[in-house]
C-alpha positions in Angstrom: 21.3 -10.7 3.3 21.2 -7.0 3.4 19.3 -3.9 4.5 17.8 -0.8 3.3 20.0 1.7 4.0 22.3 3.2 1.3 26.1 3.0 1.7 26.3 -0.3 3.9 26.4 -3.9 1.9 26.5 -7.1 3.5 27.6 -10.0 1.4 27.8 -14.0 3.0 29.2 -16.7 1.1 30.6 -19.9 2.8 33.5 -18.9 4.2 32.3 -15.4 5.3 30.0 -12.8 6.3 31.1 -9.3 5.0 29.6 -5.7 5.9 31.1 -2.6 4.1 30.2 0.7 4.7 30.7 3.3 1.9 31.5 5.8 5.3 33.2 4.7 8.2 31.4 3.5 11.0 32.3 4.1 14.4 32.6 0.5 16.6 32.9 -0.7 20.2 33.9 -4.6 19.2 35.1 -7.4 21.4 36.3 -9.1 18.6 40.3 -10.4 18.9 41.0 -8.2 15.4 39.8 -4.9 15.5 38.3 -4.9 19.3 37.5 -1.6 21.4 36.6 1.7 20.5 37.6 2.3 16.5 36.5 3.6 13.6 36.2 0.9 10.6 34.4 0.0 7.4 34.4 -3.5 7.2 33.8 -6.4 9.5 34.7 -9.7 8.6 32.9 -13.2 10.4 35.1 -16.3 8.9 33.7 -19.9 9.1 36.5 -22.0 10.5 36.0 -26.0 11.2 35.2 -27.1 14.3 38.6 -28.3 15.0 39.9 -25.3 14.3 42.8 -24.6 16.4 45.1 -21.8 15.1 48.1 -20.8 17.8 47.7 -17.4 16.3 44.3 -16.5 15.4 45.2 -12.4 14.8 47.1 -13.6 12.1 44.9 -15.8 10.4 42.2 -13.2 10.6 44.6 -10.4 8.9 46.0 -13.1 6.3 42.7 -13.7 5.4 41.3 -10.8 4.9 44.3 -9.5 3.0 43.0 -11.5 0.8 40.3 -10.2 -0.1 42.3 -7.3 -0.3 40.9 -5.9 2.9 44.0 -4.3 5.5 43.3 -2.9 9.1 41.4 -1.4 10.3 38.6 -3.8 10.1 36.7 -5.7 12.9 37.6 -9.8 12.4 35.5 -12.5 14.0 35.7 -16.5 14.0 32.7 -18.5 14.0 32.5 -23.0 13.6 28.3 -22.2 12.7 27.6 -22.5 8.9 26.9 -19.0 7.7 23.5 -20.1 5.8 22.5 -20.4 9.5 23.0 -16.5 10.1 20.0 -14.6 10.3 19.5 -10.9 10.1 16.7 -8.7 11.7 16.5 -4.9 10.5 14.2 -2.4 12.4 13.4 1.3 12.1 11.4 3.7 14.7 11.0 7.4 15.1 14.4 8.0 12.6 16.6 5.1 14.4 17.3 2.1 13.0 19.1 -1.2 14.3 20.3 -4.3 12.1 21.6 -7.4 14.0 23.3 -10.0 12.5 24.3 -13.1 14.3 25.6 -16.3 13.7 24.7 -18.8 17.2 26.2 -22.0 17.7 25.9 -23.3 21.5 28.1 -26.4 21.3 30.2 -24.9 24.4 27.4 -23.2 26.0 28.4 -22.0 29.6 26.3 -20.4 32.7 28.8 -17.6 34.0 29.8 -17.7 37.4 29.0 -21.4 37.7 30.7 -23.2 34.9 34.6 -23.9 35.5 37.4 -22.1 32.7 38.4 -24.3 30.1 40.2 -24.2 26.5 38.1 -21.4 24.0 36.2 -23.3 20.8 35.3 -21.9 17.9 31.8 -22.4 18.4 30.0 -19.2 20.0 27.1 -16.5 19.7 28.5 -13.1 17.5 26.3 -10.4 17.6 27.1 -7.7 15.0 25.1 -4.6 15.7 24.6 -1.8 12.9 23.1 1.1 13.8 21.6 4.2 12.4 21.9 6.8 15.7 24.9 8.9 16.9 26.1 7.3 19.8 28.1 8.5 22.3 30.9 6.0 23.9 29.0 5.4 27.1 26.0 5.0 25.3 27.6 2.3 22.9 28.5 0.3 25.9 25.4 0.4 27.4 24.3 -1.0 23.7 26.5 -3.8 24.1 24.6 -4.6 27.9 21.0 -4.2 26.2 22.5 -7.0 23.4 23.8 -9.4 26.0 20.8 -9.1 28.1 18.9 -9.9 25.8 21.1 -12.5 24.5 20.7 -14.0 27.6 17.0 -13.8 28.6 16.4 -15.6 25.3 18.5 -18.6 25.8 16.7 -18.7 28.8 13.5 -19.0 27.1 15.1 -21.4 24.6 16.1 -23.8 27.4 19.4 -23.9 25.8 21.8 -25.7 28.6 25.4 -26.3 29.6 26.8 -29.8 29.2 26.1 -29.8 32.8 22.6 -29.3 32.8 22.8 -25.3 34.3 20.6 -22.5 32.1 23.3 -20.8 29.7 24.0 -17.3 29.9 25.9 -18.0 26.7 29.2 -19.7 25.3 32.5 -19.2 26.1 33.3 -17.2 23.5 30.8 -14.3 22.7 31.3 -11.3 20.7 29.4 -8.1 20.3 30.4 -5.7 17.6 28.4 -2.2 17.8 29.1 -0.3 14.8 27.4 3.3 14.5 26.6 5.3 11.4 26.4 8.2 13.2 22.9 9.6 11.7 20.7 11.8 13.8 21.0 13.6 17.0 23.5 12.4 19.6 21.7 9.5 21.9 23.4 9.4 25.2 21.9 6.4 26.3 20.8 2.8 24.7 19.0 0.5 27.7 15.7 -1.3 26.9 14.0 2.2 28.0 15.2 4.3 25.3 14.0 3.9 21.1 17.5 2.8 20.2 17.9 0.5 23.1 14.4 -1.0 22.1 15.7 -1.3 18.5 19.1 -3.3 19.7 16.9 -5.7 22.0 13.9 -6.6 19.4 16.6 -6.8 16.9 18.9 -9.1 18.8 16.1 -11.4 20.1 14.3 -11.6 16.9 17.3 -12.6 14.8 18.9 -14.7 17.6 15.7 -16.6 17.5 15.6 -17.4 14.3 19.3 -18.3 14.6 19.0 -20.9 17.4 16.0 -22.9 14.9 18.2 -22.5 11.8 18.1 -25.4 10.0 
């Protein structure tokens, strides 16, 4: 699991996914360690067991990566999906380039706006987004709205349903990391329209995909 692009390495074992960037990256994460606007060169996504059920799940993260001798900043994600079922999709156009890692598990699948709150699970969709582009802050959020909808359209095709029989949007507990190597010219936008935002949306429905039929 890796790409071809100098100065970012991304290792898996079974008990983690790990990027490092030689340079720091600039990210826009909703992850619960390292979330927001930041500037990082690792991100972390643990396997935890499905019964998983830490009361503090910041500190498991930090513990954990302390030990591998990794301290904040870094971006720190939870996952119940066996990483061997991650999949990885790296694309390039017109100098840009977009990887998207994601690990999918759709155990608590939900349809947002129709299915009721109820207790987070381990189990969920992360999207890790690396990117070879300059974006600005707006634009990096508007990656994260190209990622989901995408996410979304292809769970649609999937037919992947809540427990009560509605067409997902996605699980309860989604994540989207967008992290930025800053390369290029500034890109002030990244919908479907643009190269980059046609980069994140190939990338995320191609490696989702292939993460959904995982064996």
């Amino acid at each position: 699991m890796n790409i071809p692009i100098k100065g970012i390495s991304i290792s898996r074992t079974d008990s983690a996914i790990h990027v490092e960037s030689a340079a720091p990256l600039v990210t826009l994460s909703s992850a619960i360690v390292g979330g927001g606007y930041g500037r990082t060169r690792h991100i972390l996504n643990f396997h935890v067991d499905k019964d998983f059920n830490s009361n503090n799940p910041r500190a498991w993260l930090r513990s954990n990566a302390r030990e591998r001798n990794i301290d904040e900043p870094f971006i720190g994600l939870l996952t119940a999906v066996k990483l061997r079922k991650a999949r990885i999709v790296f694309l390039e156009r017109d100098g840009l380039w977009a990887a998207s890692i994601i690990t999918a598990g759709t155990g608590n699948a939900t349809a947002a706006g129709i299915s009721l709150p109820f207790p987070q699970q381990p189990g969920t969709i992360n999207i890790i987004l690396l990117l070879g582009a300059r974006l600005t802050r707006p634009a990096m959020l508007n990656a994260v709205i190209t990622a989901t909808e995408v996410k979304t359209a292809t769970l649609r095709e999937k037919n992947i349903l809540t427990p009560e029989g509605n067409t997902a949007t996605g699980t309860s507990t989604d994540t989207v990391t967008v992290a930025c190597a800053r390369q290029g010219i500034s890109q002030p936008y990244a919908g479907p329209a643009t190269t980059i935002g046609w980069l994140i949306a190939r990338a995320v429905r191609q490696s989702l995909e292939k993460a959904l039929s995982a064996p």
